[in-house]
DOPA-853677 format. One record per atom (N, C-alpha, C): x, y, z; atom name. Coordinates in pm, whole numbers, plus 50000, padded with zeros to 5 digits. Example, Ala and Ser with C-alpha at 12.3 -4.5 7.8 and 13.67 -1.06 7.14 Angstrom:
2
x 51319&y 49431&z 50780&a N $
x 51230&y 49550&z 50780&a CA $
x 51320&y 49670&z 50780&a C $
x 51285&y 49775&z 50708&a N $
x 51367&y 49894&z 50714&a CA $
x 51290&y 50003&z 50787&a C $
// end
This chain:
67
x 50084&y 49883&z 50000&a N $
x 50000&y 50000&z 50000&a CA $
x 50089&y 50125&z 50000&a C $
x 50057&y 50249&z 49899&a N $
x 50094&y 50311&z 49869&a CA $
x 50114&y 50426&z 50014&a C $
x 50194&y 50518&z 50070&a N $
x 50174&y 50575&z 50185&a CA $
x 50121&y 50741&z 50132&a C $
x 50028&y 50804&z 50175&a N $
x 50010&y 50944&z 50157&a CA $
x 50051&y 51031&z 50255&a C $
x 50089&y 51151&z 50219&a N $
x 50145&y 51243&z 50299&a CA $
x 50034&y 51337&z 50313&a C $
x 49966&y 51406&z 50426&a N $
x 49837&y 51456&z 50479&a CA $
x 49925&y 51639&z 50483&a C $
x 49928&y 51708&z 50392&a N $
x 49988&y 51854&z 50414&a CA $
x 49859&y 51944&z 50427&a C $
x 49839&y 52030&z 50545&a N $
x 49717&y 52134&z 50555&a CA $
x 49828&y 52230&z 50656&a C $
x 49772&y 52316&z 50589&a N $
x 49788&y 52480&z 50682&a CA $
x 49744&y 52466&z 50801&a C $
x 49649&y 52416&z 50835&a N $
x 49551&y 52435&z 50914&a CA $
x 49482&y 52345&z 50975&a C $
x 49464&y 52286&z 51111&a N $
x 49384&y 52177&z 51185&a CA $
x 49240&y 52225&z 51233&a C $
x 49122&y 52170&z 51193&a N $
x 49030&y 52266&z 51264&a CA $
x 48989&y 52089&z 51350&a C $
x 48982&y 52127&z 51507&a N $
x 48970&y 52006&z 51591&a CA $
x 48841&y 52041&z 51624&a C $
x 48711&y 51960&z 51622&a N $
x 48607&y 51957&z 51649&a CA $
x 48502&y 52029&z 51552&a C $
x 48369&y 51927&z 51531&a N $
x 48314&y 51952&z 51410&a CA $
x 48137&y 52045&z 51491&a C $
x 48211&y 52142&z 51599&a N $
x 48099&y 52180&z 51659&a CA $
x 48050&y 52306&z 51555&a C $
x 47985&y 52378&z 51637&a N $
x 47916&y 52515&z 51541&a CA $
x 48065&y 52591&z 51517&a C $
x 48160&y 52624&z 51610&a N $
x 48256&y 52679&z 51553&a CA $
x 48341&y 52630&z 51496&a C $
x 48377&y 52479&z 51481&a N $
x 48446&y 52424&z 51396&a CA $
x 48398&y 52450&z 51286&a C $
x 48280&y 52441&z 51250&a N $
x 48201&y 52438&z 51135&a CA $
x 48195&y 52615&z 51037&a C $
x 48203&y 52688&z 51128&a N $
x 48235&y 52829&z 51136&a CA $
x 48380&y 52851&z 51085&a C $
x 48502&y 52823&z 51139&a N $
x 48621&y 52802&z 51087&a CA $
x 48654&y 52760&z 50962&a C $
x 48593&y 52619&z 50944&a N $
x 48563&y 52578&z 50796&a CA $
x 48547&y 52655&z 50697&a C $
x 48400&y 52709&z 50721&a N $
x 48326&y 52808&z 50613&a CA $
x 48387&y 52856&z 50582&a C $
x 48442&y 52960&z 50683&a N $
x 48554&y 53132&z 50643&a CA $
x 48657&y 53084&z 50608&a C $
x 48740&y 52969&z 50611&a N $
x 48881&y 52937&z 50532&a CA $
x 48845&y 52915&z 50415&a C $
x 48731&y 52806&z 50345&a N $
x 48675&y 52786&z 50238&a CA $
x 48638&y 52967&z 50172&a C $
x 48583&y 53021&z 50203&a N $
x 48552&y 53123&z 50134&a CA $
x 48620&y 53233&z 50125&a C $
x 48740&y 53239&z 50231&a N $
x 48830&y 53343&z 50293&a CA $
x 48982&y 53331&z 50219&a C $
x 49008&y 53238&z 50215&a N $
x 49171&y 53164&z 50211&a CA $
x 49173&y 53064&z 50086&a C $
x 49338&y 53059&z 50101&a N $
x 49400&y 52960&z 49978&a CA $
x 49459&y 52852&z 50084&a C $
x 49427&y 52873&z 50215&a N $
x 49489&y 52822&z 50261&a CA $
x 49395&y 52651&z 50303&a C $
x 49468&y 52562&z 50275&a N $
x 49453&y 52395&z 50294&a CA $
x 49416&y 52323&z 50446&a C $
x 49295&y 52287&z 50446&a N $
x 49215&y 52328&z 50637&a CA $
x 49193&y 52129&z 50588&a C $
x 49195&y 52097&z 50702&a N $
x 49094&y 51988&z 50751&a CA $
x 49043&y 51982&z 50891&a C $
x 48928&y 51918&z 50927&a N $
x 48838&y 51948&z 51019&a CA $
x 48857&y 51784&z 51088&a C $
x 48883&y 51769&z 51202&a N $
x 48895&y 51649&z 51281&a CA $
x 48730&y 51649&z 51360&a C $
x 48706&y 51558&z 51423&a N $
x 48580&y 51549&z 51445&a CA $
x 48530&y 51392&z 51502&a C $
x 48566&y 51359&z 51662&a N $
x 48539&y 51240&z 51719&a CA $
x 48394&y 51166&z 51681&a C $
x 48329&y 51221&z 51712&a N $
x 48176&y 51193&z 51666&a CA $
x 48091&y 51101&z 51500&a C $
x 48033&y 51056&z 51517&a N $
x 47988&y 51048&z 51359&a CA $
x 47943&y 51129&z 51260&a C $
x 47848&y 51266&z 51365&a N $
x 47790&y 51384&z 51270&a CA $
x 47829&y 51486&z 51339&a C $
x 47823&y 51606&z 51290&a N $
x 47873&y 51746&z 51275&a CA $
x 47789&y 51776&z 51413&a C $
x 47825&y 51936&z 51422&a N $
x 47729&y 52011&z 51501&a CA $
x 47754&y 51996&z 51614&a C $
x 47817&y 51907&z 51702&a N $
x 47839&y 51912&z 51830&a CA $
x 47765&y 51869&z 51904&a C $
x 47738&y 51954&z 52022&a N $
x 47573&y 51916&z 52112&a CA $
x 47456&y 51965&z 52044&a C $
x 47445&y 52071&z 51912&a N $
x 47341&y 52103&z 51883&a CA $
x 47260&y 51949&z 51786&a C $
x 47107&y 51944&z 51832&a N $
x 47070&y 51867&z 51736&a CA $
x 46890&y 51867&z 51782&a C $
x 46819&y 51822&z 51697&a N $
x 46701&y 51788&z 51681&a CA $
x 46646&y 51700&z 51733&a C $
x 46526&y 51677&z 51855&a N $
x 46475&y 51580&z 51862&a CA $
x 46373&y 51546&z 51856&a C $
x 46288&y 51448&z 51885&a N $
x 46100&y 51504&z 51845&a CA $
x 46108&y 51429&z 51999&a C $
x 45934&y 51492&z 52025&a N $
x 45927&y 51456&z 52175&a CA $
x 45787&y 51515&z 52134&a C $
x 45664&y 51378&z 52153&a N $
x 45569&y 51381&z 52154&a CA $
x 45568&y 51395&z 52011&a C $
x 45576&y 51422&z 51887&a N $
x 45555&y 51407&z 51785&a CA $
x 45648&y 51597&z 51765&a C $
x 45687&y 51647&z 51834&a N $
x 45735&y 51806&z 51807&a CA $
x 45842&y 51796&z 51832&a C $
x 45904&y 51879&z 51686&a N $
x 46031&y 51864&z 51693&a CA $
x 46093&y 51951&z 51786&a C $
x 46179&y 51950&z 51838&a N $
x 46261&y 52062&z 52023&a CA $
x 46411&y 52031&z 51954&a C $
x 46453&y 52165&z 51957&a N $
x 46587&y 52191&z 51867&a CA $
x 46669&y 52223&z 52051&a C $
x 46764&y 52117&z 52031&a N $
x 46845&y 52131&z 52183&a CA $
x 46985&y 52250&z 52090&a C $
x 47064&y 52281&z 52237&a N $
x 47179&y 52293&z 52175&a CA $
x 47284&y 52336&z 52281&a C $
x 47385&y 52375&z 52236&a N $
x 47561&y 52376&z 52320&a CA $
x 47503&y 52460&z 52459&a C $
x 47383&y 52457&z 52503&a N $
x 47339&y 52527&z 52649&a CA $
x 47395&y 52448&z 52744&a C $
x 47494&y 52336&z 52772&a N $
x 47529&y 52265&z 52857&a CA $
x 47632&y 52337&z 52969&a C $
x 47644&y 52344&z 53052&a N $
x 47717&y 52405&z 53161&a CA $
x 47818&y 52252&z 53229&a C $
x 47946&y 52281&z 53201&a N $
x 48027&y 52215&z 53259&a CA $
x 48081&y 52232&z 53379&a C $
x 48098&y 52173&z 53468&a N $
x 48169&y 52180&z 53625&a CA $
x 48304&y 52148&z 53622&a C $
x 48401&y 52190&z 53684&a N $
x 48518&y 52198&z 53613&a CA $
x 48588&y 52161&z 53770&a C $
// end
C-alpha cells in the first residue's frame, strides 16, 4: 500500500458550530489547505434535533460544565 502524505495549513479540531464556522471562512476566505477532525459520527456538536411527543425541540451547546 501506497503511503500518503496529509499537508494542511491548518487543523480545525472539532466539528461543533465553531468548527464548522472556521471551515466556512477558510473555504471562502483563504488559499489556505484546512481539515476538520471530528470524534463523533455527525457534525454540530451538542446542537441537534429531537421530536418529543411528535414536536420537533431543537436542543443545543446550552450545557454548563463543572470543572
Amino acid at each position: 500500500m501506497q503511503e500518503q502524505s496529509l499537508n494542511f495549513d491548518v487543523a480545525i479540531i472539532g466539528g461543533g458550530i465553531a468548527g464548522i464556522a472556521a471551515a466556512s471562512a477558510l473555504s471562502q476566505n483563504s488559499s489556505l489547505k484546512w481539515v476538520l477532525f471530528e470524534a463523533d459520527s455527525k457534525l454540530c456538536g451538542r446542537i441537534q434535533s429531537i421530536y418529543l411527543d411528535g414536536r420537533r425541540v431543537d436542543t443545543g451547546a446550552y450545557e454548563l460544565a463543572s470543572f
